[in-house]
TILUMNU-726591 format. One line per field, with one value per residue (C-alpha): chain; residue in one letter; x, y negated, z; residue number from 1. Coordinates in Angstrom, 3 decimals, decimal comma. Example, Ala and Ser with C-alpha at 12.3 -4.5 7.8 and 13.67 -1.06 7.14 Angstrom:
2
chain = (A; A)
resn = (A; S)
c1 = (12,300; 13,670)
c2 = (4,500; 1,060)
c3 = (7,800; 7,140)
resi = (1; 2)
REM end
This chain:
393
chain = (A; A; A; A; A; A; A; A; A; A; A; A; A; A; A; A; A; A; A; A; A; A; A; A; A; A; A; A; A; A; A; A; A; A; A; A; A; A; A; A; A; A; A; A; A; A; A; A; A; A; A; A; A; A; A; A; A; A; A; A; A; A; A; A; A; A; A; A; A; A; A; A; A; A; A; A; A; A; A; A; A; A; A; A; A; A; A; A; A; A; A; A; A; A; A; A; A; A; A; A; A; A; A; A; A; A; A; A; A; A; A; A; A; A; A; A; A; A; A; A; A; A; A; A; A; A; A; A; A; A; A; A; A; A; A; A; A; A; A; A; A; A; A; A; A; A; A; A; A; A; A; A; A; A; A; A; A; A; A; A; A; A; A; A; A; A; A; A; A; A; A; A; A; A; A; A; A; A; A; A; A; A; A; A; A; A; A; A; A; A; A; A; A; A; A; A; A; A; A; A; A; A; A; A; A; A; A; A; A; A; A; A; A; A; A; A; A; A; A; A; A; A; A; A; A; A; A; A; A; A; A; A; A; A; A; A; A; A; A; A; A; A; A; A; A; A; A; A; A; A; A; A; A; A; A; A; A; A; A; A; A; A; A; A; A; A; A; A; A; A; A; A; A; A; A; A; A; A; A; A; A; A; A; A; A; A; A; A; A; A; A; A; A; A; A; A; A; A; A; A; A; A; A; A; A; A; A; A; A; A; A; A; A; A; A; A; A; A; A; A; A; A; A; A; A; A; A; A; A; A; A; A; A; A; A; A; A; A; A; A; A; A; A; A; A; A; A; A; A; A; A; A; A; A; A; A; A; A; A; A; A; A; A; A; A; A; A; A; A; A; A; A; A; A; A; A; A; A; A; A; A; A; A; A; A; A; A; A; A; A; A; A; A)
resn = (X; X; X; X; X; X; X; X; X; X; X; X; X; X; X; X; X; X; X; X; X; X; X; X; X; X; X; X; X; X; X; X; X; X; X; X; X; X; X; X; X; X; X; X; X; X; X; X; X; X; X; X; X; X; X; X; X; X; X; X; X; X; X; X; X; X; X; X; X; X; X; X; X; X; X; X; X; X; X; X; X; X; X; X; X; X; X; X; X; X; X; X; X; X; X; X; X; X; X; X; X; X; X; X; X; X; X; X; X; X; X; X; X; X; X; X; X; X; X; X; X; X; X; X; X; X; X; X; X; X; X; X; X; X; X; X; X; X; X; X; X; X; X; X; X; X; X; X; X; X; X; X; X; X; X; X; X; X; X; X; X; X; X; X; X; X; X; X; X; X; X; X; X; X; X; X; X; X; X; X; X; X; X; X; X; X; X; X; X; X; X; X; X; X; X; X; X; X; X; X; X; X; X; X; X; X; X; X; X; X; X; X; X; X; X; X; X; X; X; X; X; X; X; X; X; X; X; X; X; X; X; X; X; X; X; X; X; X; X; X; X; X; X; X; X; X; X; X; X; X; X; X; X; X; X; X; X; X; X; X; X; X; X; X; X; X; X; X; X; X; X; X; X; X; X; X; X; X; X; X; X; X; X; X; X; X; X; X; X; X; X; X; X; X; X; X; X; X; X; X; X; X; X; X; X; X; X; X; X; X; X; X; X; X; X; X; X; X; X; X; X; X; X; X; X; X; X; X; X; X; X; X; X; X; X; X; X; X; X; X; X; X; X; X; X; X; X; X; X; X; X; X; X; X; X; X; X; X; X; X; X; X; X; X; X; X; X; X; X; X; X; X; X; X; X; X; X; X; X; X; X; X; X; X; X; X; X; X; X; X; X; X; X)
c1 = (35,148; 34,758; 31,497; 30,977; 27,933; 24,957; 24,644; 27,558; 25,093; 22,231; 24,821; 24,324; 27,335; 27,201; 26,845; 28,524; 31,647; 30,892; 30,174; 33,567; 35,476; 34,027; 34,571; 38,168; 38,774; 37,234; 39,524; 42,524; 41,612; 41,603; 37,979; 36,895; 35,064; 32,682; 32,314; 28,520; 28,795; 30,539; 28,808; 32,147; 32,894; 35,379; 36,903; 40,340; 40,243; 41,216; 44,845; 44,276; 43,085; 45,315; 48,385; 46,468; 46,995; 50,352; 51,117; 50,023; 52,067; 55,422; 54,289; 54,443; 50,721; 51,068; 49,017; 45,763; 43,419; 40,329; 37,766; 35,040; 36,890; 39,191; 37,621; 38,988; 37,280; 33,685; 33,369; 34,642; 30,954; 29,314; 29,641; 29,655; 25,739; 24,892; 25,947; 24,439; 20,912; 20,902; 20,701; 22,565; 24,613; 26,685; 29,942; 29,781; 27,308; 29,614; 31,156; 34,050; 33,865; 35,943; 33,420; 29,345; 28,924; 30,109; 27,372; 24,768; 26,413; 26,151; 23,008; 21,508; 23,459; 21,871; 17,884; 18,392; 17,361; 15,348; 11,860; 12,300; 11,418; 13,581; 11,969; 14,650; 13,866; 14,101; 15,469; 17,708; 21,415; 22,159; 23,830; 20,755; 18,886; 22,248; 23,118; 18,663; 19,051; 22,664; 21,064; 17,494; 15,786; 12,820; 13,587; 10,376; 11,017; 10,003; 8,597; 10,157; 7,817; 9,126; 5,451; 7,054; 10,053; 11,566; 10,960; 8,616; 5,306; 4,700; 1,884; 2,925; 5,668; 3,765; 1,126; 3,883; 5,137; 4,057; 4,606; 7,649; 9,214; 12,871; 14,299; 13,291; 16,269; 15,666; 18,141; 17,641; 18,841; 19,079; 21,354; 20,446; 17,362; 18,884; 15,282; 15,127; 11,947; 9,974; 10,197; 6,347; 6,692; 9,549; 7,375; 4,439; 6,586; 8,141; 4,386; 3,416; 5,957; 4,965; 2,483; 5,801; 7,710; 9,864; 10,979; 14,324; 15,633; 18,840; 18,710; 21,701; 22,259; 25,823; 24,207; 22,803; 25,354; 24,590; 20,900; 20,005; 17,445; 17,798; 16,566; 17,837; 18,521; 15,915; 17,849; 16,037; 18,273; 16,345; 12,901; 14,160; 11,251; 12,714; 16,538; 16,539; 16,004; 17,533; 21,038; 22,488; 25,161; 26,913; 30,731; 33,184; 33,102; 30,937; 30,790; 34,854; 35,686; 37,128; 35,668; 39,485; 40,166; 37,499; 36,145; 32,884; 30,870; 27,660; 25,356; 23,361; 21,241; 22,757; 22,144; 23,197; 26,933; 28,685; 27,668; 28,408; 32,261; 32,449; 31,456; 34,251; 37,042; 36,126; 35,834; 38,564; 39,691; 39,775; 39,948; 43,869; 45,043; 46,041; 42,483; 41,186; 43,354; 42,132; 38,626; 38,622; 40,899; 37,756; 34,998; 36,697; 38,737; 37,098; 33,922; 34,611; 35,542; 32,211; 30,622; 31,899; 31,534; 28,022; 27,908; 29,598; 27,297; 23,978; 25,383; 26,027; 22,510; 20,949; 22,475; 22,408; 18,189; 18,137; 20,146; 18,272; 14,957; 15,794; 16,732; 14,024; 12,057; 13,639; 12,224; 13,495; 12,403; 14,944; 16,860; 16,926; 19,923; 23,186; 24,829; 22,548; 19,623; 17,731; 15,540; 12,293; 13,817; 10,662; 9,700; 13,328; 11,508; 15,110; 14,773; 17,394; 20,327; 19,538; 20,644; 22,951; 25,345; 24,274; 25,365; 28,738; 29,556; 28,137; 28,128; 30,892; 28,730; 29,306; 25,822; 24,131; 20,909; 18,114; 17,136; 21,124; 19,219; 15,747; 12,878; 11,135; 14,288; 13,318; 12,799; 15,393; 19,305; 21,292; 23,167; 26,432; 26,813; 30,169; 31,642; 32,820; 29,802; 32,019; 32,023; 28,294; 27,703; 30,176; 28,097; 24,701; 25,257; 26,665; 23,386; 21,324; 23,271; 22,449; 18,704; 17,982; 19,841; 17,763; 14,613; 15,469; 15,468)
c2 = (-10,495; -12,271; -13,788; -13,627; -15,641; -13,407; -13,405; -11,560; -8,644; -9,439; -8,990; -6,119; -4,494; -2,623; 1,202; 1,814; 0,812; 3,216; 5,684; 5,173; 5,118; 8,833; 9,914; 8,852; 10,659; 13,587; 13,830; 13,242; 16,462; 18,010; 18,136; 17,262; 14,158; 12,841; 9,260; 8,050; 5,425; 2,414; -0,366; -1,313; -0,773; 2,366; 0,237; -1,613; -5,821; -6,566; -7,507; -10,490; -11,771; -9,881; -11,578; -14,790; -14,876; -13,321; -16,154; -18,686; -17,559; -17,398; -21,517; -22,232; -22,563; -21,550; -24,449; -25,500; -26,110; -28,466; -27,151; -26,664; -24,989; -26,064; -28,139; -26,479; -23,555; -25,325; -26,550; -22,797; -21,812; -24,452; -23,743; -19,819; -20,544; -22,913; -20,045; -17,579; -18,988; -22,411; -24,455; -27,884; -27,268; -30,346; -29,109; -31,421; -28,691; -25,588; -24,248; -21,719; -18,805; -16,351; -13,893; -13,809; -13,372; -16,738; -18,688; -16,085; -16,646; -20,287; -20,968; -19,092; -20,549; -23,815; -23,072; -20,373; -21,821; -20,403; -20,682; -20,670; -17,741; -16,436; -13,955; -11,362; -8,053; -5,038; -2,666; -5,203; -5,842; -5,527; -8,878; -10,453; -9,369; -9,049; -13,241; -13,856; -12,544; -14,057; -17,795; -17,021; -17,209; -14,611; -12,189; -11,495; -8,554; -8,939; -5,100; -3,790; -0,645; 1,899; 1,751; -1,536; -0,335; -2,053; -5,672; -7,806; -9,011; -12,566; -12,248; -10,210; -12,927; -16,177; -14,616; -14,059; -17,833; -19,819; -22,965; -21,795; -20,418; -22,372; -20,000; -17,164; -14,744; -13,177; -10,511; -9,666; -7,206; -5,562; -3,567; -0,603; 0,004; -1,110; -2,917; -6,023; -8,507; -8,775; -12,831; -12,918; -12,087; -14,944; -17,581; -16,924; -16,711; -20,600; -21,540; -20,500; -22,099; -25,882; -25,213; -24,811; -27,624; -27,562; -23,796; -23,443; -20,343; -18,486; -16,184; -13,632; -13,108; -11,226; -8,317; -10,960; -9,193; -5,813; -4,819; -2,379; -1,230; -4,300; -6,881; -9,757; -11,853; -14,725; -17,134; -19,176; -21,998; -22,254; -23,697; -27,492; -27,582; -25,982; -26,612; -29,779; -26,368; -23,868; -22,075; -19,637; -16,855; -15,294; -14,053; -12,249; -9,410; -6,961; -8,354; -8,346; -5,291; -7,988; -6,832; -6,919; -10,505; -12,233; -14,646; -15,929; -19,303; -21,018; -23,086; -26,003; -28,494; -31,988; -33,079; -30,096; -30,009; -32,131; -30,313; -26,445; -27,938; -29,242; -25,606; -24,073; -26,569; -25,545; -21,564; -20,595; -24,197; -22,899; -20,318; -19,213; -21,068; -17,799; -16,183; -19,147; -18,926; -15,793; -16,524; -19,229; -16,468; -13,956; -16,590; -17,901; -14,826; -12,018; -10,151; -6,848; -5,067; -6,460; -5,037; -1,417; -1,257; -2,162; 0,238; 3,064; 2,740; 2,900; 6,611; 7,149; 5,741; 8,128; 10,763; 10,601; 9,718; 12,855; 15,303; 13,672; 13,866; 17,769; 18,432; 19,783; 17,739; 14,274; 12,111; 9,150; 5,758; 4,407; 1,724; -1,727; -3,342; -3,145; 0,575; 1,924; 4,930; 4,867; 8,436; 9,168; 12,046; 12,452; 15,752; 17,389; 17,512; 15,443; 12,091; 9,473; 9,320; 13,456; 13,561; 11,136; 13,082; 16,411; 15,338; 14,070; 16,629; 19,927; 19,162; 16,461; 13,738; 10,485; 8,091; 5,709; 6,376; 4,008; 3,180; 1,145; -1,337; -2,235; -0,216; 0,391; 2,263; 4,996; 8,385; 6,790; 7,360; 5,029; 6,893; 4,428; 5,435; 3,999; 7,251; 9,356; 11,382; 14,215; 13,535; 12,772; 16,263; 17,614; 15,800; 16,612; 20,240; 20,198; 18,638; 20,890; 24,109; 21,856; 20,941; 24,768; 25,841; 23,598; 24,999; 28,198; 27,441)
c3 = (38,236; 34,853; 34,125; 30,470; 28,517; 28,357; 24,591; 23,911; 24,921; 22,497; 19,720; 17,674; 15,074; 12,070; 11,870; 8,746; 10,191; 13,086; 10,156; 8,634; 11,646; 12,916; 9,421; 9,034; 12,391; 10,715; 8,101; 9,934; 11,834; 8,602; 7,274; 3,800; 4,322; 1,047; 1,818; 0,628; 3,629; 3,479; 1,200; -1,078; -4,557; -5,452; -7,750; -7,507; -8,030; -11,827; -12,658; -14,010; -10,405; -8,798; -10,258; -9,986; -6,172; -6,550; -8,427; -6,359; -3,526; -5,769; -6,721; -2,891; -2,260; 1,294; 3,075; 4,490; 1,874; 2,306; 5,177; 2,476; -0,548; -2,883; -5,930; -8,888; -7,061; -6,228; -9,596; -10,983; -8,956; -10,235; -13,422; -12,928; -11,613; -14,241; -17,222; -15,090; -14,159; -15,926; -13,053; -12,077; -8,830; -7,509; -6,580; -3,535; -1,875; -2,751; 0,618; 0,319; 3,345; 4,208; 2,882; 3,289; 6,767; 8,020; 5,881; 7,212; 11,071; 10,643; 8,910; 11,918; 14,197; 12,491; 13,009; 15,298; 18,980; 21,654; 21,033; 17,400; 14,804; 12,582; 9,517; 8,349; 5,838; 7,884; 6,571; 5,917; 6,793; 10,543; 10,874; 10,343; 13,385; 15,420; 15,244; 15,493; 18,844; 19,777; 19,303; 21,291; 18,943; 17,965; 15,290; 13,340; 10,732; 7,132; 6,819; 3,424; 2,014; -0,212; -2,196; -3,698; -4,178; -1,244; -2,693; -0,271; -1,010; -0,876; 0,954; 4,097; 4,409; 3,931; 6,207; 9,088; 9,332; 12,209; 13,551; 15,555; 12,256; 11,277; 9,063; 6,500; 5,377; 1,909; 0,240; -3,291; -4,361; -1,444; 1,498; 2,039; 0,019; -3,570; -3,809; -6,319; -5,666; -9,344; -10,401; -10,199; -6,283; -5,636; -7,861; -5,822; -2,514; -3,762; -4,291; -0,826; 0,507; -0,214; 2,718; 4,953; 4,423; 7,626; 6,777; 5,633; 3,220; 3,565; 0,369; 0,778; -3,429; -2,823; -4,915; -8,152; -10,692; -9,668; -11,285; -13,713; -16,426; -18,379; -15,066; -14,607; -11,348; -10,606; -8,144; -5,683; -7,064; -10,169; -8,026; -7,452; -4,788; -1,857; -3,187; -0,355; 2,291; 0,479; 1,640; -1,243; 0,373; -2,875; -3,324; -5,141; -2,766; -4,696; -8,146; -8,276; -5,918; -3,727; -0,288; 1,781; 0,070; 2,368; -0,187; -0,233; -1,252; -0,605; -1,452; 1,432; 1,174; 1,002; 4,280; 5,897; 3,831; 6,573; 9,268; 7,863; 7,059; 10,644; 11,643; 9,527; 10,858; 14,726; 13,245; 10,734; 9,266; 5,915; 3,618; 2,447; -1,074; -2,650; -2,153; -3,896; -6,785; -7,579; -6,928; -9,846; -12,087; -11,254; -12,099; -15,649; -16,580; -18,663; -16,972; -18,642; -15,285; -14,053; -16,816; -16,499; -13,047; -13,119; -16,084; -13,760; -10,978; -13,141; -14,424; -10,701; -9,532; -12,222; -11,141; -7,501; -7,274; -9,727; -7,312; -4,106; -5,459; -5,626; -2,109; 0,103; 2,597; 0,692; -2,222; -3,434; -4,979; -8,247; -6,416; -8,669; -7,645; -5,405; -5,197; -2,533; -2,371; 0,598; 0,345; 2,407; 5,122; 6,855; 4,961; 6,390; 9,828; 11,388; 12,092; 10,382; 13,132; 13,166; 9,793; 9,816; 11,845; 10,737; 7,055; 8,773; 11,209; 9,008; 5,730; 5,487; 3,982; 5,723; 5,344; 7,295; 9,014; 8,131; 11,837; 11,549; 8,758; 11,358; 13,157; 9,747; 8,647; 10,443; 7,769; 5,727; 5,241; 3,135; 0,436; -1,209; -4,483; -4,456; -5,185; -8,364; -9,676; -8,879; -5,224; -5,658; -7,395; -4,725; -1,721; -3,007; -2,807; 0,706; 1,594; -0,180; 1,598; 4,797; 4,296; 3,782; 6,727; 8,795; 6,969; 8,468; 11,419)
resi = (1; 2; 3; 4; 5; 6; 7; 8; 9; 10; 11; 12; 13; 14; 15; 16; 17; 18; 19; 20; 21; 22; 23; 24; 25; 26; 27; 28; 29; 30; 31; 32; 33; 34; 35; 36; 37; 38; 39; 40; 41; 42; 43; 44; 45; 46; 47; 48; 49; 50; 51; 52; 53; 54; 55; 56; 57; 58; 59; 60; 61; 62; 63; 64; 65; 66; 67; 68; 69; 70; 71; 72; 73; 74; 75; 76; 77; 78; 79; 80; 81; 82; 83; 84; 85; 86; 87; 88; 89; 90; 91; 92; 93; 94; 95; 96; 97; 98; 99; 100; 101; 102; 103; 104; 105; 106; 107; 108; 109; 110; 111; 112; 113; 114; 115; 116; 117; 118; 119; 120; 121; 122; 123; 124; 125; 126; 127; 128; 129; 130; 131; 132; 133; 134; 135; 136; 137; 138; 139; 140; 141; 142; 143; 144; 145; 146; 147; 148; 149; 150; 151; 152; 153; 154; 155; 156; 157; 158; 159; 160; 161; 162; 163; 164; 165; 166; 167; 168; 169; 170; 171; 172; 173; 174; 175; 176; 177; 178; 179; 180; 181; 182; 183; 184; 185; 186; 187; 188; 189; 190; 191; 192; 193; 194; 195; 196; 197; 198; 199; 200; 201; 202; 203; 204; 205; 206; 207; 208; 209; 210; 211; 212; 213; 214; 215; 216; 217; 218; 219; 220; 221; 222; 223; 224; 225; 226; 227; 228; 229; 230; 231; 232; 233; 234; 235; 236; 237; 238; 239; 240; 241; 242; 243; 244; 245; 246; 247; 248; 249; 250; 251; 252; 253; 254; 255; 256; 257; 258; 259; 260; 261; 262; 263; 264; 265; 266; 267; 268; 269; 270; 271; 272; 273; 274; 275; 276; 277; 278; 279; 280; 281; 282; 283; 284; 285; 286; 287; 288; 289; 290; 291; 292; 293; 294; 295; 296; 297; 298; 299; 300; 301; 302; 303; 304; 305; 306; 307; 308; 309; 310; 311; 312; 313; 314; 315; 316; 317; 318; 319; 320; 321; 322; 323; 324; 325; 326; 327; 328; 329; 330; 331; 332; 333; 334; 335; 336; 337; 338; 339; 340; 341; 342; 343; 344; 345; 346; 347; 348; 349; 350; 351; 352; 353; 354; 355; 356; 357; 358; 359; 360; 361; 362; 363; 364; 365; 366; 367; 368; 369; 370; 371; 372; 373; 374; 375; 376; 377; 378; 379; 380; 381; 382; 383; 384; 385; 386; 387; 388; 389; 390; 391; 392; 393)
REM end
């Protein structure tokens, strides 16, 4: 008998993948399957960084590349953050990851011991909570309310740290509520923070580009006073339809640089030469893709919270940022993992149920508008024929 390490069974996974997988079944037995599931942009990666990797492989860049990112790349994020939120990053603290969940994996991995307490937004992403309870370490949910709009109040989390607390994970905008935290709430969260001065901060930011009605992204790298504990996970994943290219960067605190490369040469060494190429040809090429993308899924947001907001039993909040509703169910009398496969198995909507995101996303399902606003139209009234089906009885 093989004796495995007990942790492997406090590690969670994540739903929508369990979502997609069911669905693609689905339609290879024939049934028209609307995906509203998966959390990835519809949208191909622009040419221009497309044939940037291409090229790179044709000039014989098939090496290792340095464990922490190559520099033309570091300093391509460097100054991408100082033109985007003014702010001085040394690209001697840039880390290049093979996407965002290694920085989130090791930064817990970091602070993440038994006896310690780690805060996390719930509903929040799944990973989160899933690598709290693979160190030991306590998870302690940061309750997100749909009466702000999903955003978290300062005050709630300042009043939940302890002495035990290492680590407080913030994700603005947010997966799967869409919710964006006002600039007066992270200001006063910064300010409550000086009382805490052995907390760290891992802001996940992988959503800053994506945030609508004229808002703009307030990075936690513009307060210099916790930039000695703050970590920064950001990418090209959803900003540059890049999700399959496994390309990610972050930002750590000085002192912690050294040890976050040593973690990436025992993990994955480094990240592949052509992916960075075209990581610096998406940073200093032209942003119009970015634009019309973002512009594409603000006519999509409009129209979905429009349609869902008409569907018996469900009402739903205007999502601020990333490409994600997250409706109140409660009034359909199912509960979220109810509809969740009802919408999937009846109606041929694949979603994600809101208990996959935390114990407060119960009476929530997580909508991706990363869809045509045909197939959103198209969805909307298969749910609709649904909901009143179930009125019935």
């Amino acid at each position: 008998m093989l004796h495995l390490a007990a942790s492997l069974d406090r590690l969670g996974t994540e739903t929508a993948f369990e979502v997609l997988a069911r669905a693609a079944d689905l339609a290879a037995k024939g049934k028209d399957i609307i995906n509203l599931g998966i959390g990835q942009p519809d949208f191909k990666t622009p040419p221009h960084i497309v044939e940037a990797a291409i090229k790179a492989l044709r000039d014989g860049h098939h090496g290792y590349t340095p464990a922490n990112g190559m520099l033309p790349l570091r300093e391509a994020v460097a100054k991408d953050l100082h033109t985007r939120h003014g702010v001085e990053v040394d690209p001697g603290t840039v880390v290049i990851m093979p996407g965002g969940k290694p920085t989130m994996f090791f930064a817990i991995l970091m602070f993440g011991v038994p006896g310690a307490e780690i805060m996390y937004p719930d509903p929040g992403f799944p990973i989160y909570r899933s690598m709290i309870q693979y160190t030991g370490a306590t998870p302690v949910p940061i309750a997100l309310s749909e009466k702000n709009g999903f955003a978290f109040s300062a005050d709630e989390v300042l009043a939940q740290i302890t002495p035990k607390t290492s680590l407080i994970i913030l994700n603005t905008p947010g997966n799967p509520t869409g919710g964006a935290v006002p600039e007066a709430e992270i200001r006063k969260l910064v300010a409550g923070l000086a009382r805490h001065p052995d907390v760290a901060i891992l802001a996940d930011e992988i959503y800053s580009q994506m945030l609508y009605d004229g808002a703009e992204h307030v990075s936690f790298l513009r307060f210099p006073e916790i930039r000695n504990r703050l970590i920064i996970l950001d990418g090209w994943s959803k900003t540059y339809a890049m999700t399959g290219w496994r390309l990610g960067f972050s930002i750590w605190p000085k002192d912690l640089v050294d040890k976050v490369v040593r973690l990436n040469v025992n993990c994955h060494s480094c990240v592949n030469a052509p992916t960075q190429y075209a990581g610096i040809a998406a940073l200093e090429g032209p942003q119009d893709a970015v634009h019309a993308m973002v512009k594409a899924f603000d006519e999509r947001r409009r129209v979905i919270v429009s349609l869902l907001n008409q569907l018996p039993g469900v009402t739903c909040v205007n999502p601020g940022g990333a490409f994600y509703a997250f409706p109140n169910i409660t009034g359909t009398g199912l509960s979220a993992r109810e509809l969740q496969n009802a919408m999937l198995e009846k109606a041929g909507v694949a979603t994600v149920a809101g208990t996959s995101f935390g114990i407060h996303g119960e009476g929530y399902v997580r909508f991706s508008y990363a869809n045509s606003v045909e197939n959103i139209r198209r969805a909307m009234e298969r749910v609709g024929t649904l909901l009143l089906d179930v009125k019935k009885g």
